[in-house]
PDB file of N, CA, C and O in Angstrom:
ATOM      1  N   UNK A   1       0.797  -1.190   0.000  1.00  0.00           N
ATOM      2  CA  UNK A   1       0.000   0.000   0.000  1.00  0.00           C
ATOM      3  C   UNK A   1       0.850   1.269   0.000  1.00  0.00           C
ATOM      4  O   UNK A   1       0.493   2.250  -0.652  1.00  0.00           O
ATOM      5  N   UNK A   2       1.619   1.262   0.497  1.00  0.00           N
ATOM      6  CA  UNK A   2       2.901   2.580   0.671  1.00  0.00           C
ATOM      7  C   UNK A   2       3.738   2.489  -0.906  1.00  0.00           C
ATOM      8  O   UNK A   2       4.002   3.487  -1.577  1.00  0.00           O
ATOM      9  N   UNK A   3       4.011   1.324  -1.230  1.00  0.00           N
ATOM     10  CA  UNK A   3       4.933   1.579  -2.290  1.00  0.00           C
ATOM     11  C   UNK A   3       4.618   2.744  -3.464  1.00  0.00           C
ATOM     12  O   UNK A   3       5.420   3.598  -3.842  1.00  0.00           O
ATOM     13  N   UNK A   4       3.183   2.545  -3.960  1.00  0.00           N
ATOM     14  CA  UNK A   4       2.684   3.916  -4.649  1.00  0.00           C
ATOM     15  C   UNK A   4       2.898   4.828  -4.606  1.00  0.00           C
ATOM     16  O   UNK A   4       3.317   5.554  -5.507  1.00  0.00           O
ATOM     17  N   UNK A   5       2.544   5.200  -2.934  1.00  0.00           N
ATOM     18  CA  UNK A   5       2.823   6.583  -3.104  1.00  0.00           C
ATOM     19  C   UNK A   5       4.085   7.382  -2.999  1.00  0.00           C
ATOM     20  O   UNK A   5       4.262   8.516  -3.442  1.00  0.00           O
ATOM     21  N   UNK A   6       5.285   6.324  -2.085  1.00  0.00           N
ATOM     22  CA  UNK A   6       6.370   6.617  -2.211  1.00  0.00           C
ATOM     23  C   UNK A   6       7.510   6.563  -3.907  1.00  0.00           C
ATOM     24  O   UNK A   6       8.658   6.942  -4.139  1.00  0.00           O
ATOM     25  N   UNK A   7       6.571   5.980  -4.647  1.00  0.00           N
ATOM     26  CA  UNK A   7       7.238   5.949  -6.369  1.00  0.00           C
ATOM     27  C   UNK A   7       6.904   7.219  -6.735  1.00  0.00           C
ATOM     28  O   UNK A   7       7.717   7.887  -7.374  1.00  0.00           O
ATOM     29  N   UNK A   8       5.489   7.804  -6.334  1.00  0.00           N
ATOM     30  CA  UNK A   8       5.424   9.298  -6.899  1.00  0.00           C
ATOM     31  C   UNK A   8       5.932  10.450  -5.982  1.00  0.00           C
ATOM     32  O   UNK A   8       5.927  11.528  -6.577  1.00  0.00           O
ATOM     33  N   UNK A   9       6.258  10.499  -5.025  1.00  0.00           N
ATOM     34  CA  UNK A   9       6.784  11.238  -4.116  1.00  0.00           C
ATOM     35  C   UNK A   9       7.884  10.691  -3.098  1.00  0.00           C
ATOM     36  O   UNK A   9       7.662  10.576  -1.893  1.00  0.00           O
ATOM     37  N   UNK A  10       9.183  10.341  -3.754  1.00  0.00           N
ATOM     38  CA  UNK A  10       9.849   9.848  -2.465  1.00  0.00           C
ATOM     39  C   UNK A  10      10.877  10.526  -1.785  1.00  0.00           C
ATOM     40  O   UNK A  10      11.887  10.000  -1.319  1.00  0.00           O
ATOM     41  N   UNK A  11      10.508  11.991  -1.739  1.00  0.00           N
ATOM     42  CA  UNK A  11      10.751  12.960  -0.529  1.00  0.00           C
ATOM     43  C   UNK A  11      10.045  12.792   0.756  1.00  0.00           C
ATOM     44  O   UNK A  11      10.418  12.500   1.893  1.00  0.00           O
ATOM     45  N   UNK A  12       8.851  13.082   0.190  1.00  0.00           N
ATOM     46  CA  UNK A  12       7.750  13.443   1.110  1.00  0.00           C
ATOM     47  C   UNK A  12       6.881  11.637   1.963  1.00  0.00           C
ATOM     48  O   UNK A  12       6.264  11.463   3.014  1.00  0.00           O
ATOM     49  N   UNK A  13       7.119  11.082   1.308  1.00  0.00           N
ATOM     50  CA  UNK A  13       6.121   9.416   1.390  1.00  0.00           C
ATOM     51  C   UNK A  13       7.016   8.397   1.512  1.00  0.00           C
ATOM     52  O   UNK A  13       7.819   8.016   0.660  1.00  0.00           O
ATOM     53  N   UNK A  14       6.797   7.870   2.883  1.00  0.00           N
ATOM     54  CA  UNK A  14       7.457   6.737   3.246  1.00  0.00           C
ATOM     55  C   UNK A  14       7.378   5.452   2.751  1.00  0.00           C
ATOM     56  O   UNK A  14       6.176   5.320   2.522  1.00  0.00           O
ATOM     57  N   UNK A  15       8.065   4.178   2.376  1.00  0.00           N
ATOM     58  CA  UNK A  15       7.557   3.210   2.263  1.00  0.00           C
ATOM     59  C   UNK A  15       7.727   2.021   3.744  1.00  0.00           C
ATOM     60  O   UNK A  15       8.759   1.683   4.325  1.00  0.00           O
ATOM     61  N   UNK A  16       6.722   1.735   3.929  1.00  0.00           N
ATOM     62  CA  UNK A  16       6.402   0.868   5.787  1.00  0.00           C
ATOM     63  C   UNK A  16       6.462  -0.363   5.188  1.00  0.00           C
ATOM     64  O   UNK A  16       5.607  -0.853   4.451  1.00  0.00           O
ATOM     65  N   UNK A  17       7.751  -0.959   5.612  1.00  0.00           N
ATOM     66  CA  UNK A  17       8.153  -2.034   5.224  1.00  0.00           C
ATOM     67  C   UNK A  17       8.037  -3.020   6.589  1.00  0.00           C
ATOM     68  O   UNK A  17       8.885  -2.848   7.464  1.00  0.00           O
ATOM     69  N   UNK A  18       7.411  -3.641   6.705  1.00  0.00           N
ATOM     70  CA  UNK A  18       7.183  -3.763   8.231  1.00  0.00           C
ATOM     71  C   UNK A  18       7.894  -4.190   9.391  1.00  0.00           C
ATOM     72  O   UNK A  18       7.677  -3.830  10.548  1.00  0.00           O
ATOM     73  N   UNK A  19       9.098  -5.294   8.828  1.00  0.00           N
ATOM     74  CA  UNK A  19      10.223  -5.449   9.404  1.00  0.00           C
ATOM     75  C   UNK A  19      10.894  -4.428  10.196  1.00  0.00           C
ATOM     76  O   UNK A  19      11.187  -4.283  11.383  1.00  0.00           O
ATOM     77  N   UNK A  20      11.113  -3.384   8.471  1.00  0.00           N
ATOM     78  CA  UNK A  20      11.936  -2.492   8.789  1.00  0.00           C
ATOM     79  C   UNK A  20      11.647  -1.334  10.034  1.00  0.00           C
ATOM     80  O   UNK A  20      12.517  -0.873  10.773  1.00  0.00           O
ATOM     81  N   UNK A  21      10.082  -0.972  10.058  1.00  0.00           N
ATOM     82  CA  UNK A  21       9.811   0.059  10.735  1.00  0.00           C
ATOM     83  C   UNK A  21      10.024  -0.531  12.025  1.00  0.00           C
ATOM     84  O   UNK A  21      10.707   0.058  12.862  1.00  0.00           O
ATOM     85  N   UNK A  22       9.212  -2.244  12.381  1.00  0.00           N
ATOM     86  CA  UNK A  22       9.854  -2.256  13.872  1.00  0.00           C
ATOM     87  C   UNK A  22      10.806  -2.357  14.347  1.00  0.00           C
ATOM     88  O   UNK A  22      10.969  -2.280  15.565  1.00  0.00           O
ATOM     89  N   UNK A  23      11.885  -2.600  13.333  1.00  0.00           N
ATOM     90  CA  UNK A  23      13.376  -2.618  14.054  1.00  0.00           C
ATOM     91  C   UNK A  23      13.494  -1.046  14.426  1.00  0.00           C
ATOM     92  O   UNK A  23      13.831  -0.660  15.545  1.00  0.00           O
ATOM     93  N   UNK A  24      13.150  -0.123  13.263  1.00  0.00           N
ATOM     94  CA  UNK A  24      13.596   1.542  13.665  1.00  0.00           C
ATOM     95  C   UNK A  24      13.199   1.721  15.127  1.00  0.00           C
ATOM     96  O   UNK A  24      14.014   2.149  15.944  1.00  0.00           O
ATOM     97  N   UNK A  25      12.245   1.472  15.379  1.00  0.00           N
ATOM     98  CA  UNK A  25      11.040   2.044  16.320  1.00  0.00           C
ATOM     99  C   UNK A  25      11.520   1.720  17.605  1.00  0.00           C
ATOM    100  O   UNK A  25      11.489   2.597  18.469  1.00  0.00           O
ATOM    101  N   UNK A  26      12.196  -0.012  18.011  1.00  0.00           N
ATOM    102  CA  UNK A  26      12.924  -0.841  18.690  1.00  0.00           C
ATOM    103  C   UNK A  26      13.955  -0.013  18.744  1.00  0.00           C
ATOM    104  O   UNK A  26      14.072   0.448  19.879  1.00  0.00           O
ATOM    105  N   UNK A  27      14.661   0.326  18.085  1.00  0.00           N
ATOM    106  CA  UNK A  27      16.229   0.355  18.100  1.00  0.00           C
ATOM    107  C   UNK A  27      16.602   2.015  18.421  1.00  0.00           C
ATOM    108  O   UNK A  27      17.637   2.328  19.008  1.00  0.00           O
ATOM    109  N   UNK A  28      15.881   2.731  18.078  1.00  0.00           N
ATOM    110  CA  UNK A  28      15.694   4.249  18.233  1.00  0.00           C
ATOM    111  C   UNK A  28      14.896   4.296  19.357  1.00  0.00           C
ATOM    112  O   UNK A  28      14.780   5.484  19.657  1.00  0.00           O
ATOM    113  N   UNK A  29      14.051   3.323  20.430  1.00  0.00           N
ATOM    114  CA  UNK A  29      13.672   3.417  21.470  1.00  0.00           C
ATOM    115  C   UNK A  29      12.208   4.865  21.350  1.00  0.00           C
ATOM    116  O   UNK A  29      11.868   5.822  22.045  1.00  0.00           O
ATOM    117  N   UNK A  30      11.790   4.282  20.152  1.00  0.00           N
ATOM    118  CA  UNK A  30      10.216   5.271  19.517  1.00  0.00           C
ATOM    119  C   UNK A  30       9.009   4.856  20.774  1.00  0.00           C
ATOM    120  O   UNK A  30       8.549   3.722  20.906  1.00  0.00           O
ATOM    121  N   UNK A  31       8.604   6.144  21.701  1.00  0.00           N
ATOM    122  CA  UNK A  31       7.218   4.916  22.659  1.00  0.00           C
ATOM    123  C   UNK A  31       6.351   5.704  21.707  1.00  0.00           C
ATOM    124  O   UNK A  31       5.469   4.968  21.266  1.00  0.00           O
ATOM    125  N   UNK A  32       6.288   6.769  21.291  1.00  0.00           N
ATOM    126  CA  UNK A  32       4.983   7.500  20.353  1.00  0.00           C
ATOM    127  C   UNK A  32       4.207   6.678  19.732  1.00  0.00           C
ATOM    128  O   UNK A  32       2.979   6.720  19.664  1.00  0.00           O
ATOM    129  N   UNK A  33       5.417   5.407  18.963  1.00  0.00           N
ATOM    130  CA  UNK A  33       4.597   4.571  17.800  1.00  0.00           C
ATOM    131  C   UNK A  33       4.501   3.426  18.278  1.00  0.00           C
ATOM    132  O   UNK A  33       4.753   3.307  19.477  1.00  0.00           O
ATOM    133  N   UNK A  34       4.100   2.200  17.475  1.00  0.00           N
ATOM    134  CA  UNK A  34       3.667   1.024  17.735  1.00  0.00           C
ATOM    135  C   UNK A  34       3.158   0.513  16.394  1.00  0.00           C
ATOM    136  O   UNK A  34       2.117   0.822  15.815  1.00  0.00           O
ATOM    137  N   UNK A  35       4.208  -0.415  15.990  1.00  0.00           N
ATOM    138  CA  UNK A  35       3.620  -0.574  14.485  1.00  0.00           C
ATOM    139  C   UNK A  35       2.677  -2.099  14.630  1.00  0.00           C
ATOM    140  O   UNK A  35       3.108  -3.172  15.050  1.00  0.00           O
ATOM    141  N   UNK A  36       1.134  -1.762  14.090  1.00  0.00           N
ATOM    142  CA  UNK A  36       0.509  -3.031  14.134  1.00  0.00           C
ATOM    143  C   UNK A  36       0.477  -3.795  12.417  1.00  0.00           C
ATOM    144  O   UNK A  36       1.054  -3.180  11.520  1.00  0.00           O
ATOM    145  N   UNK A  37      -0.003  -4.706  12.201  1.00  0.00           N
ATOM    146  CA  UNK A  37      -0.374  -5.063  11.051  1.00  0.00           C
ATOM    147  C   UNK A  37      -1.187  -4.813  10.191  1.00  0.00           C
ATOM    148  O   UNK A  37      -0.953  -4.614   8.999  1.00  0.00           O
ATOM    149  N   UNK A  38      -2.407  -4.802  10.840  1.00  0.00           N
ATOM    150  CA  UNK A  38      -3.437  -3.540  10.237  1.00  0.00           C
ATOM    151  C   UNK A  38      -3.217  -2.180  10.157  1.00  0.00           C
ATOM    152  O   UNK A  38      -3.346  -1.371  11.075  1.00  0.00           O
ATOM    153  N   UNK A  39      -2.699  -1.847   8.413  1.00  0.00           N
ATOM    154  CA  UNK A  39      -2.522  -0.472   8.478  1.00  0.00           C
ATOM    155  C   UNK A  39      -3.831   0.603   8.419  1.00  0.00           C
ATOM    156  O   UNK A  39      -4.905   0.595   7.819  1.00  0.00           O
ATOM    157  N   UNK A  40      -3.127   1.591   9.422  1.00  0.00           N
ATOM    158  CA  UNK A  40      -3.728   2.486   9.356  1.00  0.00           C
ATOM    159  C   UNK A  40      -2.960   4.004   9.256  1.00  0.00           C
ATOM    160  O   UNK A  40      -1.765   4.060   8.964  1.00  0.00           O
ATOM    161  N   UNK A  41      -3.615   5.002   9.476  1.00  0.00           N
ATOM    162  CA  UNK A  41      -3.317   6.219   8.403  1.00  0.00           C
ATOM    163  C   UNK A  41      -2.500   7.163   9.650  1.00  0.00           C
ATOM    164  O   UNK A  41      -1.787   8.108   9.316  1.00  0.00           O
ATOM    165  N   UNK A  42      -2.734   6.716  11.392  1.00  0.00           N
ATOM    166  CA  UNK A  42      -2.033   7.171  12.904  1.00  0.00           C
ATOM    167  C   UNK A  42      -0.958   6.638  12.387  1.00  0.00           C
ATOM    168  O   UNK A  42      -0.065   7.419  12.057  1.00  0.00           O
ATOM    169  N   UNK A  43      -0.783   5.372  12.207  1.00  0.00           N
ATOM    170  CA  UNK A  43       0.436   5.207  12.363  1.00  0.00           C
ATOM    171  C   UNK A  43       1.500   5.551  10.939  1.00  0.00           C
ATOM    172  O   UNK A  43       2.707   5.602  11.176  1.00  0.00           O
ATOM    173  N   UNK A  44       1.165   5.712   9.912  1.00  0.00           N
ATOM    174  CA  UNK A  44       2.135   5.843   8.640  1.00  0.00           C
ATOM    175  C   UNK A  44       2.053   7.612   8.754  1.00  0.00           C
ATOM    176  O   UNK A  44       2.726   8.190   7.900  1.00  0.00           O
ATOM    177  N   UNK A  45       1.325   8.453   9.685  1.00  0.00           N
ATOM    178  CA  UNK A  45       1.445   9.806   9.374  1.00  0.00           C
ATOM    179  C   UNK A  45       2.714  10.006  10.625  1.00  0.00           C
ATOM    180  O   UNK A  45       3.520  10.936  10.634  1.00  0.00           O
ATOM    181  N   UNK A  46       2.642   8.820  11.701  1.00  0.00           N
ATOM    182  CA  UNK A  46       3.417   9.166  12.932  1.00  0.00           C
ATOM    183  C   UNK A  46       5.169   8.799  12.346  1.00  0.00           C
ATOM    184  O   UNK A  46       6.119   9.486  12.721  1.00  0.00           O
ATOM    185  N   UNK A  47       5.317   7.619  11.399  1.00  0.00           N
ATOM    186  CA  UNK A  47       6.243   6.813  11.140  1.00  0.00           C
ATOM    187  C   UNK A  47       6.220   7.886   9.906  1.00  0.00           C
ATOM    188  O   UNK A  47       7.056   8.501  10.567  1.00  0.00           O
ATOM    189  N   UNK A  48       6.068   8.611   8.852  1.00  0.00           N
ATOM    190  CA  UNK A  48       6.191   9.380   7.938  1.00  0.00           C
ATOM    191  C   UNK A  48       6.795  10.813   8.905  1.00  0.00           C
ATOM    192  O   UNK A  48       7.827  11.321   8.468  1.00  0.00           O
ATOM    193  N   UNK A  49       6.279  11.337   9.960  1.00  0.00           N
ATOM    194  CA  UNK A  49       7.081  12.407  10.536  1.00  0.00           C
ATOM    195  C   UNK A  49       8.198  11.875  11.592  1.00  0.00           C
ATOM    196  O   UNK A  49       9.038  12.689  11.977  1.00  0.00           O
ATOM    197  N   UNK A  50       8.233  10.707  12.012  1.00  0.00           N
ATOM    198  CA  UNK A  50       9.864  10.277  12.435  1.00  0.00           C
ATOM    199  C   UNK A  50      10.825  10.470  11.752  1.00  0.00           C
ATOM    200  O   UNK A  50      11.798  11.165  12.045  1.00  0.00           O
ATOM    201  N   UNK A  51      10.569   9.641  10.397  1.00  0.00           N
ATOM    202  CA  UNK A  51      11.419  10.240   9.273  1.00  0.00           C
ATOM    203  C   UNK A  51      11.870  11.307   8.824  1.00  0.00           C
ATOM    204  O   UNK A  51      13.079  11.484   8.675  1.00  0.00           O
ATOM    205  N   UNK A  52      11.101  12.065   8.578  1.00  0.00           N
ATOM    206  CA  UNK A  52      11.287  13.624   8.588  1.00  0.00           C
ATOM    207  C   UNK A  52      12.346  14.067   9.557  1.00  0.00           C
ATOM    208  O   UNK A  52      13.492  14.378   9.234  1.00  0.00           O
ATOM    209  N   UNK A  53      11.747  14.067  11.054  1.00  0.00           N
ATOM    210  CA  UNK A  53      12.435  14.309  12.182  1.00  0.00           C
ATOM    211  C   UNK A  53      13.653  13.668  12.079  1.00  0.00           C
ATOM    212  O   UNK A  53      14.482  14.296  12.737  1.00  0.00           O
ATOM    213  N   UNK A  54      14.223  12.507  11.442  1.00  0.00           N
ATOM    214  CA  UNK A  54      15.670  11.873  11.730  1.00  0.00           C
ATOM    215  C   UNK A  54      16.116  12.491  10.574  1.00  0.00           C
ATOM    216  O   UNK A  54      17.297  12.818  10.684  1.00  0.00           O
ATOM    217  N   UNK A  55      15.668  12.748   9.610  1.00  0.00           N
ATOM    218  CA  UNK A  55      16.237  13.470   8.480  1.00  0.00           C
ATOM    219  C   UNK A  55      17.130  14.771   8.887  1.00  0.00           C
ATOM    220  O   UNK A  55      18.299  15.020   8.592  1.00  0.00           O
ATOM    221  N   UNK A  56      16.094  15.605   9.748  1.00  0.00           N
ATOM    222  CA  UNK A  56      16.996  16.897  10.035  1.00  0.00           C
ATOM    223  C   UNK A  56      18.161  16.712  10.587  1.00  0.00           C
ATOM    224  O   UNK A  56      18.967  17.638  10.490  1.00  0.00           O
ATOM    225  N   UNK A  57      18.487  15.708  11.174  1.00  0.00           N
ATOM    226  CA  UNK A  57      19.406  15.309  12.388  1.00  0.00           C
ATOM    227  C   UNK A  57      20.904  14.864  11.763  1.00  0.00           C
ATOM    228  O   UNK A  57      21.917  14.801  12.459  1.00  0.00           O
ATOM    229  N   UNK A  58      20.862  14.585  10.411  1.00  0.00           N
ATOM    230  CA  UNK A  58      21.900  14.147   9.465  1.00  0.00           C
ATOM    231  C   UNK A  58      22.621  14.420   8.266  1.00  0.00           C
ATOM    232  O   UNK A  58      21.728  14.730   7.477  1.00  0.00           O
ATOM    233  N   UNK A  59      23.246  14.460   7.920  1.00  0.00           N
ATOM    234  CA  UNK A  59      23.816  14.953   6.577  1.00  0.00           C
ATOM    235  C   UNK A  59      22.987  14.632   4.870  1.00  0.00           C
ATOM    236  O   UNK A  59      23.188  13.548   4.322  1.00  0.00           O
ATOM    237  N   UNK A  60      22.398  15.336   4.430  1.00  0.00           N
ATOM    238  CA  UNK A  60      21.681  15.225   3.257  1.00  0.00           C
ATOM    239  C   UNK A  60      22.225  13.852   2.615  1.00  0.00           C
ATOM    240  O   UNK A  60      21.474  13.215   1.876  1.00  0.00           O
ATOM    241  N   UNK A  61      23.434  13.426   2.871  1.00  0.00           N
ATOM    242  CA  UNK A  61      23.982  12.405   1.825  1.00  0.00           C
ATOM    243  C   UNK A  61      23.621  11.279   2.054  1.00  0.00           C
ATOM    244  O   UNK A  61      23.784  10.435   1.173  1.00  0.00           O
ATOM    245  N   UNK A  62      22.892  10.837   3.569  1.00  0.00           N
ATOM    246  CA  UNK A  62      22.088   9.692   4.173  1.00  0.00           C
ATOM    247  C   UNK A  62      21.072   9.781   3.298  1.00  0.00           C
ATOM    248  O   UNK A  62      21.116   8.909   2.430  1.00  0.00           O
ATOM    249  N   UNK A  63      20.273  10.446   3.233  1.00  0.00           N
ATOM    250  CA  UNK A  63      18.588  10.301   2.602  1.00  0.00           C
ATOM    251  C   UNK A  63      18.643  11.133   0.538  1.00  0.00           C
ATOM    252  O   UNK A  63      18.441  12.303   0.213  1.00  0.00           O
ATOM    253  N   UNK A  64      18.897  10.236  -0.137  1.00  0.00           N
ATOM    254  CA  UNK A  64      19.043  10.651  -1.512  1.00  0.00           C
ATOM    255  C   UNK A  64      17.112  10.523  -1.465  1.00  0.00           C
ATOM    256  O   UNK A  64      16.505  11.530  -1.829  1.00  0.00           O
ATOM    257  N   UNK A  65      16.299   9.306  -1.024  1.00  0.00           N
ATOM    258  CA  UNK A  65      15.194   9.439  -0.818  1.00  0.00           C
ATOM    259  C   UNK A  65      14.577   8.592   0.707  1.00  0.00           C
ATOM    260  O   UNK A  65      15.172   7.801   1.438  1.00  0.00           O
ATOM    261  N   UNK A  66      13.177   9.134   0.796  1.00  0.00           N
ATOM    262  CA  UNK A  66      12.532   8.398   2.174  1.00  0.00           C
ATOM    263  C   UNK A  66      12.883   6.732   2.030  1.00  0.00           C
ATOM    264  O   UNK A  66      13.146   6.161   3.088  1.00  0.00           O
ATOM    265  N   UNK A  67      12.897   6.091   1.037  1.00  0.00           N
ATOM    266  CA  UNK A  67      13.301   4.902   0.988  1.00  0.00           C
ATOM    267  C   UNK A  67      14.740   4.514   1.277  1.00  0.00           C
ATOM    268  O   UNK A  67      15.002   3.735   2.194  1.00  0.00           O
ATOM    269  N   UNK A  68      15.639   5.031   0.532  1.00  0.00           N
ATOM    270  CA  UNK A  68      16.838   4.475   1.013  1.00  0.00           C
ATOM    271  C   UNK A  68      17.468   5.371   2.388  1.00  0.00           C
ATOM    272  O   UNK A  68      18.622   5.343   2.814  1.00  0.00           O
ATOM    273  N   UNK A  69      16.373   6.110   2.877  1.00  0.00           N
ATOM    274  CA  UNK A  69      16.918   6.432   4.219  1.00  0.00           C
ATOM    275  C   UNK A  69      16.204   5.736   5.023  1.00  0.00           C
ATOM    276  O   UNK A  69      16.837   5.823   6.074  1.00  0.00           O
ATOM    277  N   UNK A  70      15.444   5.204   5.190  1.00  0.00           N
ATOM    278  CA  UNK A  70      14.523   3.850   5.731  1.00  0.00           C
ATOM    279  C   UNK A  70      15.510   2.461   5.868  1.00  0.00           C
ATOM    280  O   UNK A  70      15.498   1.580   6.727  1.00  0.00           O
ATOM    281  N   UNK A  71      16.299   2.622   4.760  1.00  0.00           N
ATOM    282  CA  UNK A  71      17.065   1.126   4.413  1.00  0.00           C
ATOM    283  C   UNK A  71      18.125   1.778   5.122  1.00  0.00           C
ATOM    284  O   UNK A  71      18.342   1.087   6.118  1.00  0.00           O
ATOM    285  N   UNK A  72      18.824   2.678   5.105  1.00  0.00           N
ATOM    286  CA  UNK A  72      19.858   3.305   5.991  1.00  0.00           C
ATOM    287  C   UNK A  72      19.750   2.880   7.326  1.00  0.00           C
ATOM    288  O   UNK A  72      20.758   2.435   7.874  1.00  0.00           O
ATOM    289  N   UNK A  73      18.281   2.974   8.168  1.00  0.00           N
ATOM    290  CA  UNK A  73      18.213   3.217   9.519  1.00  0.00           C
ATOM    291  C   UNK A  73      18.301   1.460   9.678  1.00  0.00           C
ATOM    292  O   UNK A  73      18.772   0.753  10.570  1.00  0.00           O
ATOM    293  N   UNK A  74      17.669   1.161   8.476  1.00  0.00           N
ATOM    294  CA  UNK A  74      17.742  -0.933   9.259  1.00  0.00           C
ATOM    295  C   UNK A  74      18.832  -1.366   8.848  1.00  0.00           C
ATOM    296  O   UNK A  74      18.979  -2.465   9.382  1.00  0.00           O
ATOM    297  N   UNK A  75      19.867  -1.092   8.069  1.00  0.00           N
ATOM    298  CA  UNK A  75      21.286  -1.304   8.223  1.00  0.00           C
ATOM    299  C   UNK A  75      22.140  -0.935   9.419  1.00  0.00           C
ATOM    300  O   UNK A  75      23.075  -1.622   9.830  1.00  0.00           O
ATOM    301  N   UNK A  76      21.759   0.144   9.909  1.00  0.00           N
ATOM    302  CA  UNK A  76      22.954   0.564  10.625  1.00  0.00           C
ATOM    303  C   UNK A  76      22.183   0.417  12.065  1.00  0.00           C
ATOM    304  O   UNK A  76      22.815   0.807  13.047  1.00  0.00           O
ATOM    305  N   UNK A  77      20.582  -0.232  12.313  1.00  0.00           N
ATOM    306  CA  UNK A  77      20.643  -0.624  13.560  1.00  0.00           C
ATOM    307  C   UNK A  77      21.124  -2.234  14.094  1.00  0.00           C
ATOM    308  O   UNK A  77      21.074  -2.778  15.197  1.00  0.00           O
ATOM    309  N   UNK A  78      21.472  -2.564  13.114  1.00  0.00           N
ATOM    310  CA  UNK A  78      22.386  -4.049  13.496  1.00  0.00           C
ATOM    311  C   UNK A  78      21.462  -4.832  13.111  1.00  0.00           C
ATOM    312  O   UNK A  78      22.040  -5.901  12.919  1.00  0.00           O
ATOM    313  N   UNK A  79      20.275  -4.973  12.856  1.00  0.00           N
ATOM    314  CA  UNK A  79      19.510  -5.866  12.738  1.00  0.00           C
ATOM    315  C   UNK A  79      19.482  -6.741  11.092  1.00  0.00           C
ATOM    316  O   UNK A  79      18.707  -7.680  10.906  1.00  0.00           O
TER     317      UNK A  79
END
């Protein structure tokens, strides 16, 4: 369901890969979120402004887009 919209916008639109988000969420110690299986629109707007928020925090050369800065954060949390 995410992949769409992150192909037409992948500045702005996350793709919730589901693995990936609970390792972020785990590993960055997130209590705001809670990723369930049933998506819904709380949690991809909460997990779409984390992103954002870790974005500011880093050097532009991490995030070329929301996707491979997604794949960034589950590489480099060991998992």
């Amino acid at each position: 369901m995410t992949v769409i919209p992150v192909y037409f916008s992948p500045f702005k639109e996350v793709f919730v890969k589901p693995t990936t988000a609970k390792n972020i969420i785990e590993h960055f110690e997130v209590k705001e979120l809670a990723y369930k299986p049933q998506p819904n629109w709380e949690f991809y707007s909460g997990f779409r402004d984390l992103i954002g928020e870790m974005k500011e925090q880093v050097s532009e050369s991490l995030y070329p887009t929301n996707a491979a800065f997604t794949g960034f954060l589950m590489m480099s949390s060991g998992r």
